[in-house]
Backbone bond lengths (Angstrom), bond angles and torsions (degrees), N, CA, C in turn:
res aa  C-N    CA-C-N  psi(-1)  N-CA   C-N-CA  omega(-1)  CA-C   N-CA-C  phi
1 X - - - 1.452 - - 1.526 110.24 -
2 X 1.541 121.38 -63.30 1.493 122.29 -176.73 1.582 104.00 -109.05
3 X 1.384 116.15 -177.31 1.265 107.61 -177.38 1.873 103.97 -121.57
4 X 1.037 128.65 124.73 1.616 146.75 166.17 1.251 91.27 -34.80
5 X 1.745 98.00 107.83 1.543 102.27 164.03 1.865 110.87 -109.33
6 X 1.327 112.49 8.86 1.421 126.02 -176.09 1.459 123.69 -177.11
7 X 1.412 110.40 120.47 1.393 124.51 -160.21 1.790 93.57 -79.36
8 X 1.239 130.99 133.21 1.222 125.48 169.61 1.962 103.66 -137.42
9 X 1.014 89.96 -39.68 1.736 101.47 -177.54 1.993 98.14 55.81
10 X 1.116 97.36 65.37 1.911 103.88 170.87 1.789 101.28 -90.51
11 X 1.451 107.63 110.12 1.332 128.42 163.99 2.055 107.02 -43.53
12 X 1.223 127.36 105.70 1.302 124.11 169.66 1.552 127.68 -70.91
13 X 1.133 121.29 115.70 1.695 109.04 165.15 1.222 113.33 -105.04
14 X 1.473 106.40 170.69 1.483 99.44 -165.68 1.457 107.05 -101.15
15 X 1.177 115.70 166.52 1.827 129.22 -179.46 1.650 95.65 91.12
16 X 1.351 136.02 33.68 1.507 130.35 -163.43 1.978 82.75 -138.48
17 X 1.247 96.99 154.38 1.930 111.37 146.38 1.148 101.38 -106.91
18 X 1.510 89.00 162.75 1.871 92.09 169.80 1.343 86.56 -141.12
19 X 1.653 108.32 143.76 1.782 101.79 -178.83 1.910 76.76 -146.42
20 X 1.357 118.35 176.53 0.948 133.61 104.23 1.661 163.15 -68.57
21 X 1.193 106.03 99.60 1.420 119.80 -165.93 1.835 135.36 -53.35
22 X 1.402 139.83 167.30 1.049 146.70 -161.09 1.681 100.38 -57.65
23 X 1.426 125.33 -31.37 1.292 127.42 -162.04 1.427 102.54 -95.07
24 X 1.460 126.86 -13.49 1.611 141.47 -166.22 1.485 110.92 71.23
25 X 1.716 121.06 62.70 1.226 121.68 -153.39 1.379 58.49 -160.64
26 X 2.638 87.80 144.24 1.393 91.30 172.47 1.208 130.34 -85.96
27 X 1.043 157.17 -149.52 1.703 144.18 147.16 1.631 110.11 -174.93
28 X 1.106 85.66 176.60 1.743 93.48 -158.03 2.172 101.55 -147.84
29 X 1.410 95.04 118.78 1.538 90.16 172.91 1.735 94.70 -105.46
30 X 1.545 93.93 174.18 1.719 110.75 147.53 1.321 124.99 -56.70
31 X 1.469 128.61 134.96 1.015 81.38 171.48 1.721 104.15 -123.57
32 X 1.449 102.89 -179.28 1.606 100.28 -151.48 1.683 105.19 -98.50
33 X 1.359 102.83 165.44 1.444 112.16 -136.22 2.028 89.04 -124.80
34 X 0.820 100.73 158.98 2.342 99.67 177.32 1.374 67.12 -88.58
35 X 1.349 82.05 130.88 1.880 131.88 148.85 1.252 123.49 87.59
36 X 1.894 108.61 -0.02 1.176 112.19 157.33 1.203 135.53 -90.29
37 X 1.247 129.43 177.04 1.744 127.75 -152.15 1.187 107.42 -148.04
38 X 1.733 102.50 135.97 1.413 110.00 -172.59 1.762 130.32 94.18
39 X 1.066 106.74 148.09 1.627 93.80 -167.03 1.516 97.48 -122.44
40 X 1.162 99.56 178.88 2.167 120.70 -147.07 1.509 96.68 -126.80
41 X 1.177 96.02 137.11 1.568 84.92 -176.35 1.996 94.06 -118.71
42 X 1.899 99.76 147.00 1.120 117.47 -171.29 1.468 114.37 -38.24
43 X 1.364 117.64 164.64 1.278 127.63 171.28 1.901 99.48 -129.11
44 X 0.919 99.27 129.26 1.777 107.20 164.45 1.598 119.11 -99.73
45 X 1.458 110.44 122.05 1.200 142.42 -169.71 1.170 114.46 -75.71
46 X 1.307 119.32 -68.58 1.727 147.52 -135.24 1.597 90.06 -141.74
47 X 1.321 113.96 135.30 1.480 114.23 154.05 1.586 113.81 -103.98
48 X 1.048 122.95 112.26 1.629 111.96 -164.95 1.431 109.80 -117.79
49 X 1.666 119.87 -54.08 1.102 115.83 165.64 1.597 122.74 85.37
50 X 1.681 92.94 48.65 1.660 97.87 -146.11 2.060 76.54 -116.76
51 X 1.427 82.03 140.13 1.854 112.00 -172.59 1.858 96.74 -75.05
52 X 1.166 118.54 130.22 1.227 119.79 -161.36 1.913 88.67 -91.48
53 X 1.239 98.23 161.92 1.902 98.91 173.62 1.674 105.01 -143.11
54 X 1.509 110.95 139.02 1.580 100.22 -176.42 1.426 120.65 -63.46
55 X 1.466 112.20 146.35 1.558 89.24 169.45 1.820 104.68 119.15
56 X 1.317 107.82 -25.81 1.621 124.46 -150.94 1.329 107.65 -125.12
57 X 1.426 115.19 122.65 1.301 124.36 -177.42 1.704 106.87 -88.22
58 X 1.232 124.50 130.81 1.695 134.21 -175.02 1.525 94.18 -88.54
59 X 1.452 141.13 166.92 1.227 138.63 155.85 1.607 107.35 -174.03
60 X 0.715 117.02 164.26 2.073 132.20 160.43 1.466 101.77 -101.38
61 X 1.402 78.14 120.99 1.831 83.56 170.57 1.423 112.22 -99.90
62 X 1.703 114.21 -170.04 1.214 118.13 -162.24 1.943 107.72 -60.40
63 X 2.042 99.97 -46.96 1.454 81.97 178.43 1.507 140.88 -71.43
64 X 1.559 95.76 17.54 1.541 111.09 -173.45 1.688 113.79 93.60
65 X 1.377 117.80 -3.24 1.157 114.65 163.50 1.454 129.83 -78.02
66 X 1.487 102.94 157.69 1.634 118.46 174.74 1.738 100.87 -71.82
67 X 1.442 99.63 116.90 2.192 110.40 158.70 1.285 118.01 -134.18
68 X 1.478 95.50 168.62 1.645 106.06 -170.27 1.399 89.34 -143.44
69 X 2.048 110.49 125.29 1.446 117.16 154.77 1.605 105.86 -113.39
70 X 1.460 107.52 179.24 1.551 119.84 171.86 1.324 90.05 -84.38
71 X 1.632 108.18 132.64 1.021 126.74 160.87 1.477 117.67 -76.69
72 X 1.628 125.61 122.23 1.447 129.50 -168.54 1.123 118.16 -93.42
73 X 1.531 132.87 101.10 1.364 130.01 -141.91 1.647 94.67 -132.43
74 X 1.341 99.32 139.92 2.000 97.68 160.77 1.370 89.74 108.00
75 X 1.356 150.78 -11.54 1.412 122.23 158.19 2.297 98.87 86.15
76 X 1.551 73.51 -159.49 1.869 93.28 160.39 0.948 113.17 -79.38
77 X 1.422 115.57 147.77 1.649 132.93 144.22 1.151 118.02 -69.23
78 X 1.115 100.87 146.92 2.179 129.31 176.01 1.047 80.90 -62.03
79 X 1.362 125.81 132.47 1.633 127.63 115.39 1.857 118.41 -34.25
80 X 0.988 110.95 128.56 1.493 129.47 173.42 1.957 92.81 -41.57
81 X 1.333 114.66 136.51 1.674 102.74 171.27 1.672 93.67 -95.48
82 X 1.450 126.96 165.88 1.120 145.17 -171.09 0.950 113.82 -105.61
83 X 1.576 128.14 128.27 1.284 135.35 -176.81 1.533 114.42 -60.06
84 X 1.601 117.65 138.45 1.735 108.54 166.28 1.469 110.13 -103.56
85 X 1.610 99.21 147.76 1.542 102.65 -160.53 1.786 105.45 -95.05
């Protein structure tokens, strides 16, 4: 789907996110559960340091690496409406 822009191989456990963050560093919160209270603050994993570009989705993939796809935005197109004569 995207293409590996950074080899990290980060082992996943479960009950965690993993995003890439504002600085392009990976990180990982708790994540939150119904009926608990209060929020978790990130943990950084990976220092990567990767330049964000518009348009481009960041993610961790399954083997624990850093990727980037085109994000597919806009749905269908209008049909053209037809002129009345």
């Amino acid at each position: 789907m995207g293409k590996v822009l950074v080899k990290c191989g980060i082992k996943r456990e479960s009950g965690y996110l993993y995003f890439i963050n504002k600085q392009g560093h990976v990180a990982r919160v708790k994540m939150k559960r119904a009926g608990s209270k209060g929020s978790f603050k990130q943990e950084v994993l990976e220092k990567c340091g990767i330049k964000r570009e518009p348009g481009m989705l960041y993610y961790v993939d399954k083997q624990g690496n850093v990727a980037a796809a085109v994000m597919s935005r806009g749905g269908k197109k209008k049909k053209a409406a037809k002129k009345k004569r």
